[in-house]
N, C-alpha and C positions, 0 to 999 in steps of 0.2 A: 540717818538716825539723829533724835534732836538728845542735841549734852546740856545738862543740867549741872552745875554746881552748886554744893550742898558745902555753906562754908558753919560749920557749928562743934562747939567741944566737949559739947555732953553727947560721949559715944552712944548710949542707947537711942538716944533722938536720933543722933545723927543715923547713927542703922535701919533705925524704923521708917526715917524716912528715905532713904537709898531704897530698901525695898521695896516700900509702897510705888514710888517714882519709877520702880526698873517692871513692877506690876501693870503700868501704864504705859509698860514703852520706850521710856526717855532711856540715855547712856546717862550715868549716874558719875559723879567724882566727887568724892567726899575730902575733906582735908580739916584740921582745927585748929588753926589759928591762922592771923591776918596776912603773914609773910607767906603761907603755905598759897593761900588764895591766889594774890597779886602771881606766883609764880605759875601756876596752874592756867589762872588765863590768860598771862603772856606765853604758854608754851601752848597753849589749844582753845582760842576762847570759845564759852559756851553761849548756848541760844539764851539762857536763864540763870539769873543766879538766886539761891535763897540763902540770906546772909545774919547769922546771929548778930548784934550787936556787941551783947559783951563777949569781947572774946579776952582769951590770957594774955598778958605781956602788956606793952607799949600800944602796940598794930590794933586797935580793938576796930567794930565795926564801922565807927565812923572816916576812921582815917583810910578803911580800904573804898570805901566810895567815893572820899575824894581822890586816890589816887585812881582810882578808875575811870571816873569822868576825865582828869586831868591828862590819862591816857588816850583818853578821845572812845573807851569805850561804850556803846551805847545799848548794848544787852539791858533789858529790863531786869529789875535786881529789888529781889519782896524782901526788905528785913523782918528778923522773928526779934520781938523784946517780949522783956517781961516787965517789962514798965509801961504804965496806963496812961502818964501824964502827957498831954497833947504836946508840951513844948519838947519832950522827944522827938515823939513822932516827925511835928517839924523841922525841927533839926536833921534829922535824915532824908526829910521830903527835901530839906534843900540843898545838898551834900548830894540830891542824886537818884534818891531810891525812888522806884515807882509807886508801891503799897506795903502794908507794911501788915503783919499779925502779930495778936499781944498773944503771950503763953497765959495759961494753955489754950491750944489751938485746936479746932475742929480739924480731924484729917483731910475730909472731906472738902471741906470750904479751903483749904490752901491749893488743894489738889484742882481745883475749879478757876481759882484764880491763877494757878500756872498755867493751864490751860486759857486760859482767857487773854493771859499777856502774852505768852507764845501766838495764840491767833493771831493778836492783835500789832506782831513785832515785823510784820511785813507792809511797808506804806501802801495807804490806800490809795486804788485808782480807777476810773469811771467817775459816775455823778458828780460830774464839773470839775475833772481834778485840773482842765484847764486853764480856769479861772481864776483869776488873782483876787483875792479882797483885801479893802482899805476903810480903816479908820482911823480918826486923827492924824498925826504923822508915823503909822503901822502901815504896813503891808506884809499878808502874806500868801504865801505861793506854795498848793501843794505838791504843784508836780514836781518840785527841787526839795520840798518840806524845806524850807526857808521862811521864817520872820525879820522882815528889820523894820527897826524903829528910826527915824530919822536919817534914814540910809545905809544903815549900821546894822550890822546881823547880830539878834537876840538868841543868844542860846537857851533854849527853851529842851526840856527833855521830851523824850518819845511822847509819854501822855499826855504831857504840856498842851504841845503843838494839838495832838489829837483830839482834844479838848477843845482847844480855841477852836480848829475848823470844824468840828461840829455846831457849836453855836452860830459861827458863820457862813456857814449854808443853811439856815433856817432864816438867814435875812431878818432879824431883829425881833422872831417870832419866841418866846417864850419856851425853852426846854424845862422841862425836869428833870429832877436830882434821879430819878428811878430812868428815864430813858436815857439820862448820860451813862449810867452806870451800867446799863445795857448795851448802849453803841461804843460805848469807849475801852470801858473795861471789859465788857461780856459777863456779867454776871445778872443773874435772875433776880424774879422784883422780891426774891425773900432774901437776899442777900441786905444789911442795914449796915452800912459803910459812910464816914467824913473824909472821903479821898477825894470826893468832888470837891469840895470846899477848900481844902487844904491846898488842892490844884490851882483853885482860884483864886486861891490868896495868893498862889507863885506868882500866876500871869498877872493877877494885879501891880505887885512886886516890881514885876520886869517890864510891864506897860503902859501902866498910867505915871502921869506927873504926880499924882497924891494918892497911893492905894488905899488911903481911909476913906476917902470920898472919891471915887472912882467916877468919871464921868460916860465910860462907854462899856465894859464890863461890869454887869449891872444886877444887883440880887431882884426877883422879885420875892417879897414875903412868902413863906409858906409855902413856895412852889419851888422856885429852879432860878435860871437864870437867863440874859439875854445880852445881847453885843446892840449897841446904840452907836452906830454909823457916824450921828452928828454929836453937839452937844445937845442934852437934855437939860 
């Protein structure tokens, strides 16, 4: 049975969605506030977490995502806000979380992207996962899911990684934003999401010398993007 943690402290959401969740399958654990959470997945961690941001007290939702990664765990983790402003959102893209939904939320559409991240939380393997690719002073490797940069290991989150080696098995070929968000996330072409962007603003981040001018993670206009091997 796959466990879900439901960390949120407005008890009717939280119930509605325990239900809907245990409707679909999942083993459900709900709790409301930030210390409850940390203790819950150090006593059983789950496949999933859906994590409100504002929670009460001190512990609110940013600081259990740091303490989460900094536990080494790597469970995919969708925060809910009810804040619209992107420098949120990033703020929790970079503290950890995988995706995120602003209230109010389609039921429907969270329930698709738990499913999507749960598919998507078991490393892939086939289609070349022998293969190492290299750009600039990068390499990465997915049969270990390992990146490092100058010899040094990048910690990159689950989507991170799966992100980058999609664009790098296309060999410098031009992705779109609708088939990343297909292969990566699993989500359908009516889904209209900036989680790919936001993504690539991480791995810029964490891999190029200057992520304003990015020399090998590469936008192309109005489409998608691509990984440039050499300099351009």
């Amino acid at each position: 049975m796959t466990r879900v943690l439901v960390v949120e402290d407005n008890r009717n959401l939280a119930m509605g969605l325990r239900n809907n969740l245990e409707l679909e399958g999942y083993v459900v654990t709900v709790v409301g506030d930030g210390m409850q959470a940390l203790a819950a997945v150090r006593r059983e961690p789950p496949a999933l977490i859906i994590l409100d941001l504002m929670l009460p007290g001190a512990f609110d939702g940013y600081h259990v995502l740091r303490a989460l990664r900094d536990d080494g765990h790597a469970m995919p983790v969708i925060i809910l806000t009810a804040r619209g402003e992107e420098a949120e959102k990033v703020r929790g893209f970079r503290l950890g979380a995988d995706d995120y939904v602003t209230k109010p939320f389609g039921l429907m559409e969270l329930l698709a992207r738990v499913s999507a991240h749960l598919r998507r939380a078991t490393p892939h393997d086939g289609n070349g996962a022998d293969e190492r690719y290299a750009f600039g002073d990068v390499v990465a490797d997915p049969t270990t899911r390992t990146v490092r940069r100058a010899g040094a290991i990048v910690a990159l989150r689950p989507k991170e990684l799966d992100l980058l080696l999609a664009l790098l098995r296309r060999a410098g070929r031009v992705v779109t934003r609708t088939e990343l968000l297909r292969e990566v996330w699993g989500y359908d072409t009516s889904v209209v999401s900036r989680t790919v962007d936001t993504h690539m603003a991480e791995l810029r981040r964490k891999l190029e010398d200057d992520p304003a001018n990015p020399r090998h993670l590469l936008t192309v206009r109005k489409t998608g993007y691509r990984v440039a091997t050499g300099d351009e």
